[in-house]
N, CA, C and O atoms as a GROMACS GRO file, in nm:
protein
  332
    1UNK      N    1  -1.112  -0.185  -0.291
    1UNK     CA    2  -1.092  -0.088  -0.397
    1UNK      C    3  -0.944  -0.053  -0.411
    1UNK      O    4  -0.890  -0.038  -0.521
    2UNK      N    5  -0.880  -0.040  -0.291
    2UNK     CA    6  -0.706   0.009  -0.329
    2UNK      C    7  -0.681  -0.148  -0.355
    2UNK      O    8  -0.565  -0.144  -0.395
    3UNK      N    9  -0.714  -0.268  -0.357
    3UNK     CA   10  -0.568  -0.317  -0.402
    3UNK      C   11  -0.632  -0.333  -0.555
    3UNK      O   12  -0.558  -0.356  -0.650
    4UNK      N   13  -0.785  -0.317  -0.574
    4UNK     CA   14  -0.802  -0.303  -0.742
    4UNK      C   15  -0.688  -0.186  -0.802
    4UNK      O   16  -0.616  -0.203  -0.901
    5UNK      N   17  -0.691  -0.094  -0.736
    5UNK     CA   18  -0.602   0.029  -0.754
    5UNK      C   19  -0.441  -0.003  -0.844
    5UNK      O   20  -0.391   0.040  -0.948
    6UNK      N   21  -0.396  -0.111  -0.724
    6UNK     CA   22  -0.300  -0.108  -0.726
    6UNK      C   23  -0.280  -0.196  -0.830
    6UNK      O   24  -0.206  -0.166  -0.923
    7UNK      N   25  -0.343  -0.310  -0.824
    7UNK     CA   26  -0.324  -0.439  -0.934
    7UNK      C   27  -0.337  -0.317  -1.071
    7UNK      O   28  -0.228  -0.308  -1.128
    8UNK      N   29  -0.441  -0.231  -1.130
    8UNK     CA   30  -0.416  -0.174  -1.290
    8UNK      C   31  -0.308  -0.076  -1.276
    8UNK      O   32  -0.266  -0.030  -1.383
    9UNK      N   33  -0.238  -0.023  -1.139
    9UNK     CA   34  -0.083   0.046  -1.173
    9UNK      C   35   0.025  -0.057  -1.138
    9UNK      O   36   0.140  -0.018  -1.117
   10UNK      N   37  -0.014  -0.209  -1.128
   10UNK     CA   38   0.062  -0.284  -1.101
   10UNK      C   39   0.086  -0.319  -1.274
   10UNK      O   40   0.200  -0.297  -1.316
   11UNK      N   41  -0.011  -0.368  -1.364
   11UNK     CA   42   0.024  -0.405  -1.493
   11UNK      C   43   0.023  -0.263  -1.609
   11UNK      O   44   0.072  -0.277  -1.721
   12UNK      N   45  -0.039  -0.129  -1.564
   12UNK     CA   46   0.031  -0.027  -1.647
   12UNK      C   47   0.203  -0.040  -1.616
   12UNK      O   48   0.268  -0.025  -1.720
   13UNK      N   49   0.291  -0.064  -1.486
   13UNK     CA   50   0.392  -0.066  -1.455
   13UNK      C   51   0.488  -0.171  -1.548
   13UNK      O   52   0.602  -0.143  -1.584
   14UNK      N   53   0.432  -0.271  -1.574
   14UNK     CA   54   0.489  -0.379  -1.629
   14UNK      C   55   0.433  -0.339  -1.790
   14UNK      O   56   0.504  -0.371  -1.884
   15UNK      N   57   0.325  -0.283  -1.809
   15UNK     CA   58   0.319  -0.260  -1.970
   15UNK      C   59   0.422  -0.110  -1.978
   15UNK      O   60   0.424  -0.091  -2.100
   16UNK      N   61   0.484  -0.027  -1.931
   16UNK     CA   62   0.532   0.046  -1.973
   16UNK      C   63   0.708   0.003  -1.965
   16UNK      O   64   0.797   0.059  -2.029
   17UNK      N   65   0.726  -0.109  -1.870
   17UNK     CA   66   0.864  -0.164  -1.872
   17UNK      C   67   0.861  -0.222  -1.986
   17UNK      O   68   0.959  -0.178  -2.045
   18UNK      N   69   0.782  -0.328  -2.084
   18UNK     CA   70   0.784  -0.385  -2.159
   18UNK      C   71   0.806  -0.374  -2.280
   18UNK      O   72   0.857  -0.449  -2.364
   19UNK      N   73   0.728  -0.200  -2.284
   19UNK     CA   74   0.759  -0.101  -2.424
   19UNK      C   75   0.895  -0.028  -2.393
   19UNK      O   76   0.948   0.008  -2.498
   20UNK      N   77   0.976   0.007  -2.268
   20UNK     CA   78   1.082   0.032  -2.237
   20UNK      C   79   1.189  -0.044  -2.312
   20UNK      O   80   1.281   0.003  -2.379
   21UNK      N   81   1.152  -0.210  -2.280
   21UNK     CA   82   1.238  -0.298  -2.300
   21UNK      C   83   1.243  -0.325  -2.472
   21UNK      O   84   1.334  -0.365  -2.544
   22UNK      N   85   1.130  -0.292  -2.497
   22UNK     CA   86   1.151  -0.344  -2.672
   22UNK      C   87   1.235  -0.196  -2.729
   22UNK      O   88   1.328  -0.207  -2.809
   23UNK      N   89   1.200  -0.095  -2.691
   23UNK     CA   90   1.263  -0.037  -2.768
   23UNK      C   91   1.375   0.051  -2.728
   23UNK      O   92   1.408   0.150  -2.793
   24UNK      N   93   1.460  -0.007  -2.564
   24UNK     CA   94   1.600  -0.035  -2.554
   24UNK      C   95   1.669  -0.149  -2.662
   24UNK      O   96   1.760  -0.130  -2.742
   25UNK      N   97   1.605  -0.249  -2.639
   25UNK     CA   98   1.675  -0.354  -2.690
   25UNK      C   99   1.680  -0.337  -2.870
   25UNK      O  100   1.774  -0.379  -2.938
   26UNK      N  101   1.546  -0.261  -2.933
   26UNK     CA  102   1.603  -0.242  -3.066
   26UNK      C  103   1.683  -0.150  -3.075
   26UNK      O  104   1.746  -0.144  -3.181
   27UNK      N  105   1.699  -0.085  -3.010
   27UNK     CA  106   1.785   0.076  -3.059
   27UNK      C  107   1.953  -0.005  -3.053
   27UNK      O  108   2.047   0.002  -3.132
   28UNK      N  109   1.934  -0.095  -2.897
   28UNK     CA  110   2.052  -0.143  -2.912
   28UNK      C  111   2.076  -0.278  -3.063
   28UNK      O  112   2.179  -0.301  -3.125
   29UNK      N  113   1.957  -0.333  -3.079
   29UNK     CA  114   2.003  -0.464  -3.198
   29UNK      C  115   1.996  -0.375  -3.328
   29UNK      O  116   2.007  -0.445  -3.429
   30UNK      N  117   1.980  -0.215  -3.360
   30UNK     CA  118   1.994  -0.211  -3.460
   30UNK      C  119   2.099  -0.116  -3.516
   30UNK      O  120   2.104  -0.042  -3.614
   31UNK      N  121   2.207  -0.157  -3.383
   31UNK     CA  122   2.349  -0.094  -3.415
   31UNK      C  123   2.451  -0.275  -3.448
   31UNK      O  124   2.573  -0.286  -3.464
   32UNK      N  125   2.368  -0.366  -3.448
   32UNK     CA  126   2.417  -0.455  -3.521
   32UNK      C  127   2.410  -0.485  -3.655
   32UNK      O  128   2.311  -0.437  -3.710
   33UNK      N  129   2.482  -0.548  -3.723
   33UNK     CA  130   2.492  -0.583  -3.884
   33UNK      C  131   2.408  -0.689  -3.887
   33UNK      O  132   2.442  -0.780  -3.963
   34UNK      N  133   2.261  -0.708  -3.795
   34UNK     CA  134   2.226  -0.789  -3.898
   34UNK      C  135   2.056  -0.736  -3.941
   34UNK      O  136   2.005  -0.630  -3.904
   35UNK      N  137   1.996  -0.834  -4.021
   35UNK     CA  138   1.853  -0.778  -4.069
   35UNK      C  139   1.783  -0.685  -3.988
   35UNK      O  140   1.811  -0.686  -3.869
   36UNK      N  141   1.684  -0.594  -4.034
   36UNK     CA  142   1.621  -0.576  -3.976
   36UNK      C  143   1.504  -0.597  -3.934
   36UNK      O  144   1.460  -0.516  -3.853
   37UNK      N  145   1.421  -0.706  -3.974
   37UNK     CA  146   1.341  -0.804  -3.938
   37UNK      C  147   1.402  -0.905  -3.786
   37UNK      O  148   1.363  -0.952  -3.680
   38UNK      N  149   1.506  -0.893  -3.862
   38UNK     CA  150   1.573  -1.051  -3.689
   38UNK      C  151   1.609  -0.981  -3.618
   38UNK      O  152   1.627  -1.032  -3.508
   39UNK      N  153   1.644  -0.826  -3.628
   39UNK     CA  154   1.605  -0.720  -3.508
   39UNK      C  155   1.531  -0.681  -3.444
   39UNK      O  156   1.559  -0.663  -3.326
   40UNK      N  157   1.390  -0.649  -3.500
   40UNK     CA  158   1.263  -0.670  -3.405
   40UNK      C  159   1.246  -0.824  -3.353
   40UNK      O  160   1.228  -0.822  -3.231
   41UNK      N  161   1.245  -0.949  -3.403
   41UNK     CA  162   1.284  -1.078  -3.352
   41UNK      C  163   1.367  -1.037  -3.220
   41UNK      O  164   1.305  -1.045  -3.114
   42UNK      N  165   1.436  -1.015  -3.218
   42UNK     CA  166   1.521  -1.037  -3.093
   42UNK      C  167   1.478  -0.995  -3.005
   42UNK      O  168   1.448  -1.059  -2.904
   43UNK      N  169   1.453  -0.795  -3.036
   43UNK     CA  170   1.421  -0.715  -2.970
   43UNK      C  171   1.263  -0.758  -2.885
   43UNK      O  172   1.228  -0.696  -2.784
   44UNK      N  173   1.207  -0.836  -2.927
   44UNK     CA  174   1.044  -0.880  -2.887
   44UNK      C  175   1.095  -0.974  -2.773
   44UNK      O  176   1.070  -0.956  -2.654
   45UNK      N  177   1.180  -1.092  -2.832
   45UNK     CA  178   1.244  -1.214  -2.756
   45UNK      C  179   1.293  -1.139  -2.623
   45UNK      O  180   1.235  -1.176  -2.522
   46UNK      N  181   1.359  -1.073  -2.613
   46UNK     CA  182   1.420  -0.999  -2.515
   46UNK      C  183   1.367  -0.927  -2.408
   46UNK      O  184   1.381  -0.940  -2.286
   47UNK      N  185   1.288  -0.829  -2.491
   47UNK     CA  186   1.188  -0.769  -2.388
   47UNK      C  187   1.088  -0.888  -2.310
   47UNK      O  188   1.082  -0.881  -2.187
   48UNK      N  189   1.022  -0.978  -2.369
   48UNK     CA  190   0.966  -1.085  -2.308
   48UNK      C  191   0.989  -1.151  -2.190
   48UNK      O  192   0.913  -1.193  -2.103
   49UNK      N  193   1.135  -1.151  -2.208
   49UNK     CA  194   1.184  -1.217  -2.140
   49UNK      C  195   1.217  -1.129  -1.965
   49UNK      O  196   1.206  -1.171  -1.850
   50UNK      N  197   1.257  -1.004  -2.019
   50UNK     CA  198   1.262  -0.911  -1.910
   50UNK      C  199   1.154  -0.875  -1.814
   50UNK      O  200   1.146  -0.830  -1.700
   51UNK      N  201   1.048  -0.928  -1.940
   51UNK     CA  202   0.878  -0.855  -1.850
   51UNK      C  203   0.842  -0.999  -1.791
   51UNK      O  204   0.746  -0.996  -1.714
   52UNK      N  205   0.889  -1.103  -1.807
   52UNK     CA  206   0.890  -1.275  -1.745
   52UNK      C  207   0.920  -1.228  -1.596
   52UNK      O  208   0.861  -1.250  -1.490
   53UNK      N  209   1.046  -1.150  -1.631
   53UNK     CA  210   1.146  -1.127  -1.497
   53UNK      C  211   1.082  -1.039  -1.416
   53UNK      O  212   1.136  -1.023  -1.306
   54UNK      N  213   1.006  -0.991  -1.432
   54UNK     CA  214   1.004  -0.854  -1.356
   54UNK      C  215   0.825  -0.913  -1.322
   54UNK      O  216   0.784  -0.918  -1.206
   55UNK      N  217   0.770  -0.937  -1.396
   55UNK     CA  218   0.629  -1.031  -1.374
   55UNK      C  219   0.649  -1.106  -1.224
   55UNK      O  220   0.580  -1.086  -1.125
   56UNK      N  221   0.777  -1.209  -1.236
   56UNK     CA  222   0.782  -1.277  -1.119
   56UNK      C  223   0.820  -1.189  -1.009
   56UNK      O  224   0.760  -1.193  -0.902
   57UNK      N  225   0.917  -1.109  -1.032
   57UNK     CA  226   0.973  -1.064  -0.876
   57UNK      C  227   0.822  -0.944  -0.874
   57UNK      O  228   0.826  -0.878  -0.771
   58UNK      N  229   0.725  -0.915  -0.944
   58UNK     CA  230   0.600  -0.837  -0.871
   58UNK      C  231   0.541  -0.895  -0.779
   58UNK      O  232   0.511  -0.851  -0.668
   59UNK      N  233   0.513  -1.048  -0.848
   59UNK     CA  234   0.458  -1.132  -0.813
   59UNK      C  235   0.472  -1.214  -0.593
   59UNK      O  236   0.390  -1.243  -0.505
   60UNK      N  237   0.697  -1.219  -0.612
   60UNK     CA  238   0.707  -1.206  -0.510
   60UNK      C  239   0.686  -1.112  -0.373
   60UNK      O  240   0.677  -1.134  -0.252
   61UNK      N  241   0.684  -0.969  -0.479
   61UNK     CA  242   0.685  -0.876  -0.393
   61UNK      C  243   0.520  -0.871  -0.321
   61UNK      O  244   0.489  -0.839  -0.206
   62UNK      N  245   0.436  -0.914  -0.433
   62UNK     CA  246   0.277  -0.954  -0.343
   62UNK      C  247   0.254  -1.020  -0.241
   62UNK      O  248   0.184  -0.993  -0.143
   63UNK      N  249   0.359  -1.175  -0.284
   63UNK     CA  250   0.319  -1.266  -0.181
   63UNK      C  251   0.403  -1.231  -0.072
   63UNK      O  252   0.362  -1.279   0.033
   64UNK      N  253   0.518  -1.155  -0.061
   64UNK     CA  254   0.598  -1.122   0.066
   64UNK      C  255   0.530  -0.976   0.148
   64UNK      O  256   0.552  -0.937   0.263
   65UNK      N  257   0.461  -0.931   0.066
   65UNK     CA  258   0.319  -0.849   0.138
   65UNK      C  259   0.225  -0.891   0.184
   65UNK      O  260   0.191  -0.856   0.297
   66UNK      N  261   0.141  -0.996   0.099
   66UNK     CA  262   0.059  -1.039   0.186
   66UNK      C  263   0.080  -1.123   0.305
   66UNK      O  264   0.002  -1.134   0.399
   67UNK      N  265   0.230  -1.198   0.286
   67UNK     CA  266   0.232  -1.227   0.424
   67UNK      C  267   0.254  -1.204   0.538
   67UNK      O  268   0.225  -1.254   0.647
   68UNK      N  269   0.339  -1.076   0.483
   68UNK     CA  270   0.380  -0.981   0.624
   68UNK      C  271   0.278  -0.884   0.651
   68UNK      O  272   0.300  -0.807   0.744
   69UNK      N  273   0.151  -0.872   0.576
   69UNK     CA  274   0.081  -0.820   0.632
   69UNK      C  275  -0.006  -0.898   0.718
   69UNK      O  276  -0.040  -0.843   0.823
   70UNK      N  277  -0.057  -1.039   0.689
   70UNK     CA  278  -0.132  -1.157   0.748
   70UNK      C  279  -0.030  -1.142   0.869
   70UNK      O  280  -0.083  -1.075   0.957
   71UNK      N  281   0.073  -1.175   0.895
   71UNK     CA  282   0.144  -1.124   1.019
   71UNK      C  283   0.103  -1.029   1.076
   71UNK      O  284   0.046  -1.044   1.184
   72UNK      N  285   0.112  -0.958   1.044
   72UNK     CA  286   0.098  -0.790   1.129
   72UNK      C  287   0.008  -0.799   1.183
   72UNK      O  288   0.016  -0.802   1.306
   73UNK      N  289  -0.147  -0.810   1.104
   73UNK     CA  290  -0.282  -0.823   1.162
   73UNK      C  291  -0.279  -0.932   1.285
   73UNK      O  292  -0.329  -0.902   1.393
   74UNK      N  293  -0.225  -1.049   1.266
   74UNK     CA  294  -0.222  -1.159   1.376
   74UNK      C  295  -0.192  -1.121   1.515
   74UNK      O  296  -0.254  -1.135   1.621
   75UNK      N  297  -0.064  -1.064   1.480
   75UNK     CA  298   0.028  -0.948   1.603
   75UNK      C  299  -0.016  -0.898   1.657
   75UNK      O  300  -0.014  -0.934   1.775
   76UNK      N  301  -0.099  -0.765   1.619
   76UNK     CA  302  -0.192  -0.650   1.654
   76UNK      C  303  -0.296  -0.778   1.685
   76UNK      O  304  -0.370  -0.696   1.632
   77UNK      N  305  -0.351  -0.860   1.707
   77UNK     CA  306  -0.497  -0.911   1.732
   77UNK      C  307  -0.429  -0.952   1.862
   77UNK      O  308  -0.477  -0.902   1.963
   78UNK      N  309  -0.315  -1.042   1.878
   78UNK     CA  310  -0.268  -1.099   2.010
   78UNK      C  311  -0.289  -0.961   2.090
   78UNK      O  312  -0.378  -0.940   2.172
   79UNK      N  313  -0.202  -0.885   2.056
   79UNK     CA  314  -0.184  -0.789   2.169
   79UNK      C  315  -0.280  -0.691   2.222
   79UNK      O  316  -0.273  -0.625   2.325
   80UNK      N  317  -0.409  -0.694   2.096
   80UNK     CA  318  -0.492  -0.581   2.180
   80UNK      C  319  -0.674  -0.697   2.150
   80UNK      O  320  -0.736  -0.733   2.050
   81UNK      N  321  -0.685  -0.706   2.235
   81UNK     CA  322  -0.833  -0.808   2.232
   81UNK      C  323  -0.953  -0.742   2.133
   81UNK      O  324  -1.052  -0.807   2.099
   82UNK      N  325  -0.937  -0.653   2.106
   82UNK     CA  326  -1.056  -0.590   2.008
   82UNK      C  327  -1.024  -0.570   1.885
   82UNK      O  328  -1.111  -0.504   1.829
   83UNK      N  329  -0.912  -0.607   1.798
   83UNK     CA  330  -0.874  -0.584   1.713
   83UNK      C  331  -0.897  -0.739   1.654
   83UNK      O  332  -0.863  -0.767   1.539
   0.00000   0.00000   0.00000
């Protein structure tokens, strides 16, 4: 049940970076001279790309948990026979 927990504040986390990122990136593309259509264009392109980024390093941060936790448990089993 906690890592269900964690996985829907794992992708509310990444859906609220994502709406972060679109509408940093328009506020910033629409202090440029150009359309404002190829401003949301960008601004979408951009954020995408940030939530790509941040998708993967979650992603690492799982698998460098689960393995240091698969460690830990191994550890604790050597050292105490009932565990």
């Amino acid at each position: 049940m906690r890592q269900y927990a964690l996985a829907i504040m794992m992708l509310c986390c990444v859906g609220l970076f994502w709406l972060t990122s679109v509408g940093g990136s328009l506020a910033y593309q629409l202090t440029r001279p150009i359309p404002t259509s190829l401003a949301i264009i960008h601004s979408r392109v951009y954020a995408q790309a940030l939530t790509l980024a941040a998708l993967g390093m979650a992603g690492l941060v799982d698998v460098y948990e689960h393995r240091h936790q698969t460690n830990e448990v191994a550890t604790c089993s050597s050292l105490h026979p009932l565990l």
